[in-house]
N, CA, C and O atoms as a DFTB+ gen file, in Angstrom:
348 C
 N C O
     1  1      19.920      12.952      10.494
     2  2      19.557      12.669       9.116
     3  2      18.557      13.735       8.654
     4  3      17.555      13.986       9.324
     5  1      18.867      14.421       7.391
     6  2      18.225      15.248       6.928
     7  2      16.902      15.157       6.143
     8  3      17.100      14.345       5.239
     9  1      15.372      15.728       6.071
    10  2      14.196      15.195       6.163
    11  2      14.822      14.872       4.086
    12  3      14.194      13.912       3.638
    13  1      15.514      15.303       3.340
    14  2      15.888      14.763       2.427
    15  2      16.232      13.415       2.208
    16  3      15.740      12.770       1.282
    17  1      17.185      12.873       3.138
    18  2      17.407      11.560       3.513
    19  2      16.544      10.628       3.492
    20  3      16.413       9.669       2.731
    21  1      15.783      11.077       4.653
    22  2      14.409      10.120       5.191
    23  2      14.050       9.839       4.226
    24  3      14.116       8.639       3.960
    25  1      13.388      10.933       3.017
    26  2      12.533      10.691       2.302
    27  2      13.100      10.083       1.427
    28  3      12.465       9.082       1.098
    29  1      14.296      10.272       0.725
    30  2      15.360       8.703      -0.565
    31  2      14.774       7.877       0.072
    32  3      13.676       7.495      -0.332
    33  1      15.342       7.348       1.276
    34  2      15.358       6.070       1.506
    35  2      13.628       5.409       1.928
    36  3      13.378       4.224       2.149
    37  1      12.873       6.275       1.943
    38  2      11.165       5.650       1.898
    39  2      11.019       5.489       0.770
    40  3      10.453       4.441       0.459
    41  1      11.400       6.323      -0.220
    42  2      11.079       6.116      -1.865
    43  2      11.934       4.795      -2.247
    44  3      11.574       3.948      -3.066
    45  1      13.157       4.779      -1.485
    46  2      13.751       3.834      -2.136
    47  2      13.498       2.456      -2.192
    48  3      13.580       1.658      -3.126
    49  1      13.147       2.313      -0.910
    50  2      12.289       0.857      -0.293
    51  2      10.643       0.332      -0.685
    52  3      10.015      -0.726      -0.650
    53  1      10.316       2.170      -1.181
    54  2       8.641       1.841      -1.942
    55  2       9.307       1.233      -3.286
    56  3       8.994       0.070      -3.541
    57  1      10.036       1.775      -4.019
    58  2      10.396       1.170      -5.134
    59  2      11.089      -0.243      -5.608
    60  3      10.850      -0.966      -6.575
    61  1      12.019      -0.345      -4.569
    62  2      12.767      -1.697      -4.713
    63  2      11.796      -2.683      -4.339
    64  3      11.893      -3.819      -4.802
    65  1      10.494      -2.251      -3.233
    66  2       9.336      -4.073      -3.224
    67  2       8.930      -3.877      -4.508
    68  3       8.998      -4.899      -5.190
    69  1       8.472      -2.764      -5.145
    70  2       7.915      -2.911      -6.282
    71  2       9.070      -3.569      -7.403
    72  3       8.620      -4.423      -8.167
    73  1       9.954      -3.351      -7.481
    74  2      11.035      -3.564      -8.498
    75  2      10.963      -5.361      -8.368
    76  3      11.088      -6.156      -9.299
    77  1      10.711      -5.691      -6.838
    78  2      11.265      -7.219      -6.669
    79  2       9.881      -8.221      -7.205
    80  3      10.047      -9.316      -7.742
    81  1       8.752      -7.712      -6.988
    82  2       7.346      -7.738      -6.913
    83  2       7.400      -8.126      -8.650
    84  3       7.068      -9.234      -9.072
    85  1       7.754      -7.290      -9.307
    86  2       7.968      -6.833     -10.939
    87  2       8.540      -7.797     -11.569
    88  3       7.935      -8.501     -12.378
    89  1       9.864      -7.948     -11.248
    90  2      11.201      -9.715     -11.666
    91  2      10.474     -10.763     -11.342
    92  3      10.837     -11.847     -11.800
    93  1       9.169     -10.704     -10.403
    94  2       8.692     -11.841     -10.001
    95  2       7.754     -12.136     -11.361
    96  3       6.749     -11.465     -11.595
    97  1       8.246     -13.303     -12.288
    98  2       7.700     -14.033     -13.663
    99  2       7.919     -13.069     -14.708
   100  3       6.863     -12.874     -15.309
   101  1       8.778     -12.459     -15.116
   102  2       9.616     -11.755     -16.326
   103  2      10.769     -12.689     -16.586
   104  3      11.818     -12.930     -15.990
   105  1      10.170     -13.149     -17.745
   106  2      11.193     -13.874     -18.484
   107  2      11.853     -12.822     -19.446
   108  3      11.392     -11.790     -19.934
   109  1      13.086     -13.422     -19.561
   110  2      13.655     -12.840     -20.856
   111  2      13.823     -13.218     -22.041
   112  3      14.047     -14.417     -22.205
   113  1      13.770     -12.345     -23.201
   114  2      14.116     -13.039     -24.590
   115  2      15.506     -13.017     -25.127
   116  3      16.068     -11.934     -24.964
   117  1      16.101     -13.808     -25.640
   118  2      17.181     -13.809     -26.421
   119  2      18.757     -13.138     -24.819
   120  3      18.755     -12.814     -23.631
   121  1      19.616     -13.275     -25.795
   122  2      20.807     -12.772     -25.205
   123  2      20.424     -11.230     -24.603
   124  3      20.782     -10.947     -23.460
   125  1      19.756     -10.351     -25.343
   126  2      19.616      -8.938     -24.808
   127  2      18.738      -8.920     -23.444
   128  3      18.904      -8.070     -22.569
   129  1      17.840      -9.903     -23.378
   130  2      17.174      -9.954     -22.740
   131  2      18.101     -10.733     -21.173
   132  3      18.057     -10.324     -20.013
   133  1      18.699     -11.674     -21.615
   134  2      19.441     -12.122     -20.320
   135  2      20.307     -11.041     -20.034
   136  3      20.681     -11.175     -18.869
   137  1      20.939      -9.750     -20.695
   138  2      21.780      -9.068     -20.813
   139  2      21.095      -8.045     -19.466
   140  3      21.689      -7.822     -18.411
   141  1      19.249      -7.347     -19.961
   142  2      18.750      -6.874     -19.173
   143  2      18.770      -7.409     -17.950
   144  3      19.155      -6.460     -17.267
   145  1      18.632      -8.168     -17.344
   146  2      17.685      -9.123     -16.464
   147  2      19.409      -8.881     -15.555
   148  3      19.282      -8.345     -14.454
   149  1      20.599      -9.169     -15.886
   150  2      21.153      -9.289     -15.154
   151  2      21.751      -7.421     -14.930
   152  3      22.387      -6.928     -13.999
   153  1      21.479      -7.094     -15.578
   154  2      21.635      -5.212     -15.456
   155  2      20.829      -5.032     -14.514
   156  3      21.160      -4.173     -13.696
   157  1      19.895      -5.547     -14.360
   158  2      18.446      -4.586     -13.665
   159  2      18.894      -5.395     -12.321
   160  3      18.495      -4.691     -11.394
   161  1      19.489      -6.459     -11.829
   162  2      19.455      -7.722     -11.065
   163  2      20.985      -6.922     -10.114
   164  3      21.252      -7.027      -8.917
   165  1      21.737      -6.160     -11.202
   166  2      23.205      -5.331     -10.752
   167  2      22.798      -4.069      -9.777
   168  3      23.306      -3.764      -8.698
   169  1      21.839      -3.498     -10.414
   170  2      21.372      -1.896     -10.739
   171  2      20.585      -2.716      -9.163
   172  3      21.384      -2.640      -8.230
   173  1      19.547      -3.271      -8.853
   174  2      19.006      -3.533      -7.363
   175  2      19.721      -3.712      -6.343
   176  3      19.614      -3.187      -5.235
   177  1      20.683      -4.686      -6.825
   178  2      21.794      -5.107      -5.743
   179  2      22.549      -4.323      -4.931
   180  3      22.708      -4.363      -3.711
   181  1      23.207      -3.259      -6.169
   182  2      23.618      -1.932      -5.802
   183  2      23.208      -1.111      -4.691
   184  3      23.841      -0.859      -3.665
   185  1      21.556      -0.560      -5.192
   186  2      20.869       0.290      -4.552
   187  2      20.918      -0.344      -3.057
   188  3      20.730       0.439      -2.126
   189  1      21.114      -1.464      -2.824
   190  2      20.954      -2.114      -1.456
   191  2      22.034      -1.762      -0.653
   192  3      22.043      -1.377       0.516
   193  1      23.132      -1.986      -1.605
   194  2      24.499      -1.483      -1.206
   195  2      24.667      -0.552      -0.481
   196  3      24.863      -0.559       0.734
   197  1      24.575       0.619      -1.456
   198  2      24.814       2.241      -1.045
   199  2      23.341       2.285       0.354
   200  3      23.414       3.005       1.349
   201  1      22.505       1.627       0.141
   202  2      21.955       2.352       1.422
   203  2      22.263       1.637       2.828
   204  3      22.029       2.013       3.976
   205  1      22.750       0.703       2.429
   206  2      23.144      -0.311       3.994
   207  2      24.878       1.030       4.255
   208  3      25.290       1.356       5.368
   209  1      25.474       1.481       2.982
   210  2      26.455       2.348       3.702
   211  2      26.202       3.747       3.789
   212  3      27.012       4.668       3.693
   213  1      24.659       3.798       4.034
   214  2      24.373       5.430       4.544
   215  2      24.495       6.087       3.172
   216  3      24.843       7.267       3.213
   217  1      24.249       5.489       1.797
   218  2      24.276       6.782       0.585
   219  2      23.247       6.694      -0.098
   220  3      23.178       6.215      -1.230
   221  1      21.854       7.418       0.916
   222  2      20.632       7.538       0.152
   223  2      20.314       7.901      -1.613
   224  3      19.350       7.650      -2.336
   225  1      21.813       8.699      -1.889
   226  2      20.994       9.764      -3.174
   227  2      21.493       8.689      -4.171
   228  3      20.815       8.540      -5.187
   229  1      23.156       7.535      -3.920
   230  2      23.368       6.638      -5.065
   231  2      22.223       5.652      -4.754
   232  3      21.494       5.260      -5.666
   233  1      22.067       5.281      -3.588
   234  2      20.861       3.927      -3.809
   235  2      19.862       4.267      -4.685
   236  3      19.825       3.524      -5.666
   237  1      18.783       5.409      -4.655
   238  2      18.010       6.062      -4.787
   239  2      18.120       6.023      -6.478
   240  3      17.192       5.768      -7.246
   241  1      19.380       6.317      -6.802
   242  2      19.756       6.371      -8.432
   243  2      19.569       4.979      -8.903
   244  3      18.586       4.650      -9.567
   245  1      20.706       3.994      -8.489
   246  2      20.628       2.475      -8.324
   247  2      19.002       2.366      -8.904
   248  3      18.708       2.274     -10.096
   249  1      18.118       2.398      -7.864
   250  2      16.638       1.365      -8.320
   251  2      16.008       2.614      -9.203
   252  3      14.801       2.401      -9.317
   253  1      16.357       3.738      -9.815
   254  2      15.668       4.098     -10.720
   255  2      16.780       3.730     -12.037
   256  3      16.315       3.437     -13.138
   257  1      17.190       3.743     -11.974
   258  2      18.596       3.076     -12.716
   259  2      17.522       1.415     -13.493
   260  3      16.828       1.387     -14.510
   261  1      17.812       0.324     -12.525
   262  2      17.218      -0.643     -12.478
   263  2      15.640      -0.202     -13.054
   264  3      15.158      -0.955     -13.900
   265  1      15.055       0.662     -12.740
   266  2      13.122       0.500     -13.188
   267  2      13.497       0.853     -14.842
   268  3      12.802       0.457     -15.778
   269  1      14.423       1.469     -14.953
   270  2      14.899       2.123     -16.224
   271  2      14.720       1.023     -17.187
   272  3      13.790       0.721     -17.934
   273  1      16.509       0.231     -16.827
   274  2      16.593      -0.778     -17.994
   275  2      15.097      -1.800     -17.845
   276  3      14.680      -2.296     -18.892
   277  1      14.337      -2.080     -16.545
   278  2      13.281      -2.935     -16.682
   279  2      11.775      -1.875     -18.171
   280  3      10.779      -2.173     -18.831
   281  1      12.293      -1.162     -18.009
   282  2      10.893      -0.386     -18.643
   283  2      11.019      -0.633     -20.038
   284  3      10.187      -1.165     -20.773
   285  1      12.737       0.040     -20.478
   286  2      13.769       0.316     -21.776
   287  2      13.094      -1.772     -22.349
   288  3      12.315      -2.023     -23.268
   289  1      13.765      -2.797     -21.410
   290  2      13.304      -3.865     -21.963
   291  2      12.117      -4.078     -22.030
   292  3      11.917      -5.288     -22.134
   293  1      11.154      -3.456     -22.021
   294  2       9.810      -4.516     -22.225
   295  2       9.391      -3.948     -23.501
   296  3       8.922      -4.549     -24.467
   297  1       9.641      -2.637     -23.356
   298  2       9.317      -1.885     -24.545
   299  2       9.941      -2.264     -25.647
   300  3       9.396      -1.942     -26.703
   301  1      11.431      -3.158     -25.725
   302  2      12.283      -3.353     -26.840
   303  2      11.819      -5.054     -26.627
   304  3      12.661      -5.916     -26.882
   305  1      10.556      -5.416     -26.190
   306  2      10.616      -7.054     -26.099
   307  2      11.306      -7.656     -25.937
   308  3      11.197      -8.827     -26.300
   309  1      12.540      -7.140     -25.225
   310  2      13.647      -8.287     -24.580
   311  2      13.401      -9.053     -22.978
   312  3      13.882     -10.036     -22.414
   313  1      12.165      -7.788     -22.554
   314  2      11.801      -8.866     -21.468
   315  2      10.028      -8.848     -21.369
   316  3       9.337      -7.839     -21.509
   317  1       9.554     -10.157     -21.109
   318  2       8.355     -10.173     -20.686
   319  2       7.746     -10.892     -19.772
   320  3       8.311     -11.918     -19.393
   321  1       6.597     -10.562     -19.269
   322  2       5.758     -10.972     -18.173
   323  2       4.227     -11.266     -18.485
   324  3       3.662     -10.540     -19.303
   325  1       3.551     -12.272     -17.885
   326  2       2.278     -12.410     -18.598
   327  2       1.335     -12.196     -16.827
   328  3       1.460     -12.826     -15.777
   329  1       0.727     -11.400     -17.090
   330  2      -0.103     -10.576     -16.227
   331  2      -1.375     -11.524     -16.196
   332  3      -1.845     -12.025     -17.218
   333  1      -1.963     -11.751     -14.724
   334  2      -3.400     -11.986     -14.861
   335  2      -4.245     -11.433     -14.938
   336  3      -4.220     -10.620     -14.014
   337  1      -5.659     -11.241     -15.878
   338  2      -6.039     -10.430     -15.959
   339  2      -7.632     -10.714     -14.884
   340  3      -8.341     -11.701     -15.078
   341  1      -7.905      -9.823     -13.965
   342  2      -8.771      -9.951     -13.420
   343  2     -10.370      -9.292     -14.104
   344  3     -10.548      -8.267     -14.762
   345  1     -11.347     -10.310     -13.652
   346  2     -12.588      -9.678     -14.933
   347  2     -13.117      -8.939     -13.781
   348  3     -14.093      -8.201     -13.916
């Protein structure tokens, strides 16, 4: 495995806890919002896919794929999350 490899698949696994970490209390609004939620829910699943069959560079796409539509929705208020705020 090429030190290219290695490194997708560390990025990929730093990103997908964060991605799962993230869905954890994001609700969605309206139809667009269930629309996201199950895109971003496709787009993870995926990335799991391709790397359980050895294809670092699609997984790798997969969960930036997925951080995408999660970012694209919050910004278009189709999805939200209520953060605690620590004083």
């Amino acid at each position: 495995m090429s030190e290219t490899e290695k490194r997708l698949i560390e990025e990929t696994n730093k990103w997908t806890v964060r991605m799962k970490k993230e869905l954890e209390g994001t609700e969605p609004y309206g139809t667009k919002g269930d629309e996201f939620l199950r895109n971003i829910r496709a787009y993870l699943k995926d990335s799991g896919h391709f790397l359980n069959n050895g294809d670092p560079v699609r997984s790798f796409e997969a969960i930036i794929w997925a951080w995408s539509w999660l970012e694209i929705g919050k910004d278009l208020e189709f999805l939200k999350k209520e953060y605690v705020r620590i004083k």
